[in-house]
OpenMM code with the backbone's topology and positions (N, CA, C; nanometers):
from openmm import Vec3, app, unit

residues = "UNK UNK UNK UNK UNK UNK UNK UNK UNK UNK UNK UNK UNK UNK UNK UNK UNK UNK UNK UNK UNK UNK UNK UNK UNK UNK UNK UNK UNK UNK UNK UNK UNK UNK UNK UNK UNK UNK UNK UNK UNK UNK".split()
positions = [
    Vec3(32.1189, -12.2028, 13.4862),
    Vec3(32.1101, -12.1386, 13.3560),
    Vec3(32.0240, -12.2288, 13.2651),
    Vec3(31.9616, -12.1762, 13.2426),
    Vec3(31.8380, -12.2497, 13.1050),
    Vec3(31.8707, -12.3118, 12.9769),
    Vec3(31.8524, -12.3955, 12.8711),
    Vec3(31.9229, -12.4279, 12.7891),
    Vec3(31.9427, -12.3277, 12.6733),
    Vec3(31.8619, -12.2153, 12.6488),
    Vec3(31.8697, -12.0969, 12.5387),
    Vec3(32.0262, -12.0407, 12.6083),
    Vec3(31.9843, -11.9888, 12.7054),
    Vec3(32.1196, -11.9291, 12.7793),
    Vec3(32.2935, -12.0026, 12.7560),
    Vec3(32.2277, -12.1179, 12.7600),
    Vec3(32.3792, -12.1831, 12.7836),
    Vec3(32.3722, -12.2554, 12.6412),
    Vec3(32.3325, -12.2644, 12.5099),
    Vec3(32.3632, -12.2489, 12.4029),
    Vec3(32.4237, -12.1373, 12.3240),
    Vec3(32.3782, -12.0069, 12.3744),
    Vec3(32.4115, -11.8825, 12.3376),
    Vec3(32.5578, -11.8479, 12.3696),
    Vec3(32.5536, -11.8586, 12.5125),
    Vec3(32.6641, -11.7811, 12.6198),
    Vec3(32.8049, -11.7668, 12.5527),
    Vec3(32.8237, -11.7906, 12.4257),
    Vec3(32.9709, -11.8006, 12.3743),
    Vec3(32.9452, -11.7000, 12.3319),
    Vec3(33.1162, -11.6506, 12.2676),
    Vec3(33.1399, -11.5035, 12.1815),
    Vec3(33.1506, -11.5396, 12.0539),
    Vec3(33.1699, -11.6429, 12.0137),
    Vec3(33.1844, -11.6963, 11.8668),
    Vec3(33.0165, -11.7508, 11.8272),
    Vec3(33.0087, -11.7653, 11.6782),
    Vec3(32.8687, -11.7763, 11.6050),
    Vec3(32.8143, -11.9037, 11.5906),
    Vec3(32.7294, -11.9257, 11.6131),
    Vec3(32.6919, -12.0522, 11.6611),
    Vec3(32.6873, -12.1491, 11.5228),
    Vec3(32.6218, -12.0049, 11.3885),
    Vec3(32.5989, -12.0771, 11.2501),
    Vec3(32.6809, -12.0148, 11.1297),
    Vec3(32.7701, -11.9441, 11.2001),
    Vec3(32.9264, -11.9062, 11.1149),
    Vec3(32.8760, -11.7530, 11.0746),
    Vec3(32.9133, -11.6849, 10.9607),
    Vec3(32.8955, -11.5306, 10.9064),
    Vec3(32.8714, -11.5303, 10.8238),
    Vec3(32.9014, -11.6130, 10.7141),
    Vec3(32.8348, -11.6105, 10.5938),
    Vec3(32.7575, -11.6491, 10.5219),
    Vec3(32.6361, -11.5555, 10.4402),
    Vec3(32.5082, -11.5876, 10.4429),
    Vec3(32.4739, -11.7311, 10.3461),
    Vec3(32.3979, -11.8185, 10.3826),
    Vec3(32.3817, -11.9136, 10.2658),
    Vec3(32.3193, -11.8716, 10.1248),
    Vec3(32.3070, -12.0283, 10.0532),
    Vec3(32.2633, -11.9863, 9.9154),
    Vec3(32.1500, -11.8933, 9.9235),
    Vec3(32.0482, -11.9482, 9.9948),
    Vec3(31.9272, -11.9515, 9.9690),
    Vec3(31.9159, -11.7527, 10.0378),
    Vec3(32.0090, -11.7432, 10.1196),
    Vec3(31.9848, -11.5466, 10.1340),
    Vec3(32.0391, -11.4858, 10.0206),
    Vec3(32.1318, -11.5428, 9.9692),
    Vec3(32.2241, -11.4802, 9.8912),
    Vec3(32.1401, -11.4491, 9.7887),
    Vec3(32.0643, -11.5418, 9.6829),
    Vec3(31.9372, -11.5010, 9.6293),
    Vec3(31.8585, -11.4360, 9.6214),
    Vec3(31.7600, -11.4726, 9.7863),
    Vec3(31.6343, -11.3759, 9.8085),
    Vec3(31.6976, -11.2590, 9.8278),
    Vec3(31.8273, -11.2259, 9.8807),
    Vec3(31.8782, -11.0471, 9.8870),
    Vec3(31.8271, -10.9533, 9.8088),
    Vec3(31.8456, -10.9920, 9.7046),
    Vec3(31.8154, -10.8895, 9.5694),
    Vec3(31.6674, -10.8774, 9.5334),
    Vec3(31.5792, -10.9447, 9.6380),
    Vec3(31.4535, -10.9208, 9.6502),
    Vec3(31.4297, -10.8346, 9.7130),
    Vec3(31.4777, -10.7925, 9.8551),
    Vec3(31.4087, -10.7257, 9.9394),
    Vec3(31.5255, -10.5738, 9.9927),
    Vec3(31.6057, -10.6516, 9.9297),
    Vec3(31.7364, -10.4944, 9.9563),
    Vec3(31.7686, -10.4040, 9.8744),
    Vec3(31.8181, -10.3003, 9.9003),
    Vec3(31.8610, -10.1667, 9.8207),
    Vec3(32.0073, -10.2302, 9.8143),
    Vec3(32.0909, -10.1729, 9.6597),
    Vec3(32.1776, -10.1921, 9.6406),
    Vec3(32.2972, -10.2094, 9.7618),
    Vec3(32.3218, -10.1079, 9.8083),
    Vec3(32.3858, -10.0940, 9.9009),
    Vec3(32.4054, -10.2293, 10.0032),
    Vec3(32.2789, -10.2605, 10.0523),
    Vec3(32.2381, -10.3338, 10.1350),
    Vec3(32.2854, -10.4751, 10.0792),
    Vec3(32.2563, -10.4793, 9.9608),
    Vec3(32.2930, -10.6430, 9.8733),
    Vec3(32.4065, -10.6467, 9.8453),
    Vec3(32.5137, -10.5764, 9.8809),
    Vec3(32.6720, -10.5378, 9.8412),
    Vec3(32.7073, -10.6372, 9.9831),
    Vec3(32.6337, -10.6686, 10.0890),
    Vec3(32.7292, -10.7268, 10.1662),
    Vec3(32.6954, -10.8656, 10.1962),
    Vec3(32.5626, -10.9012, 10.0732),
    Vec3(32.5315, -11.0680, 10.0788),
    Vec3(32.5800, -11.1201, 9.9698),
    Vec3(32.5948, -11.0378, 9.8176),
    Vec3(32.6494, -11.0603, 9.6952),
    Vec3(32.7652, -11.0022, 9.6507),
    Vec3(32.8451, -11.1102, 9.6627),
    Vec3(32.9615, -11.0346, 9.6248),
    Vec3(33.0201, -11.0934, 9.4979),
    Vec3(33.1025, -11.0117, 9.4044),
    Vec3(33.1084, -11.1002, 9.2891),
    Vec3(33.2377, -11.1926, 9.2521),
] * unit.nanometer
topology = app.Topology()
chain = topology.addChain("A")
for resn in residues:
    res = topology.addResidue(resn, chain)
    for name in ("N", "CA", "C"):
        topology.addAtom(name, app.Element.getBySymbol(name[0]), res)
């Protein structure tokens, strides 16, 4: 198995679920409301 493969191969997230500062920001640049409801929350 290759090293991409066997870094991946788990069921859990390698860099957790929730988005950092720096998306949380640019969101409201490039998304429709809707869409920014699940990076900004208040």
């Amino acid at each position: 198995m290759n090293q991409w493969d066997q870094r991946y191969d788990k069921d859990e997230y390698h860099y957790g679920t929730a988005p950092n500062d720096f998306l949380r920001e640019q969101a409201k640049q490039f998304c429709a409301p809707i869409c920014m409801s699940k990076f900004v929350r208040p």
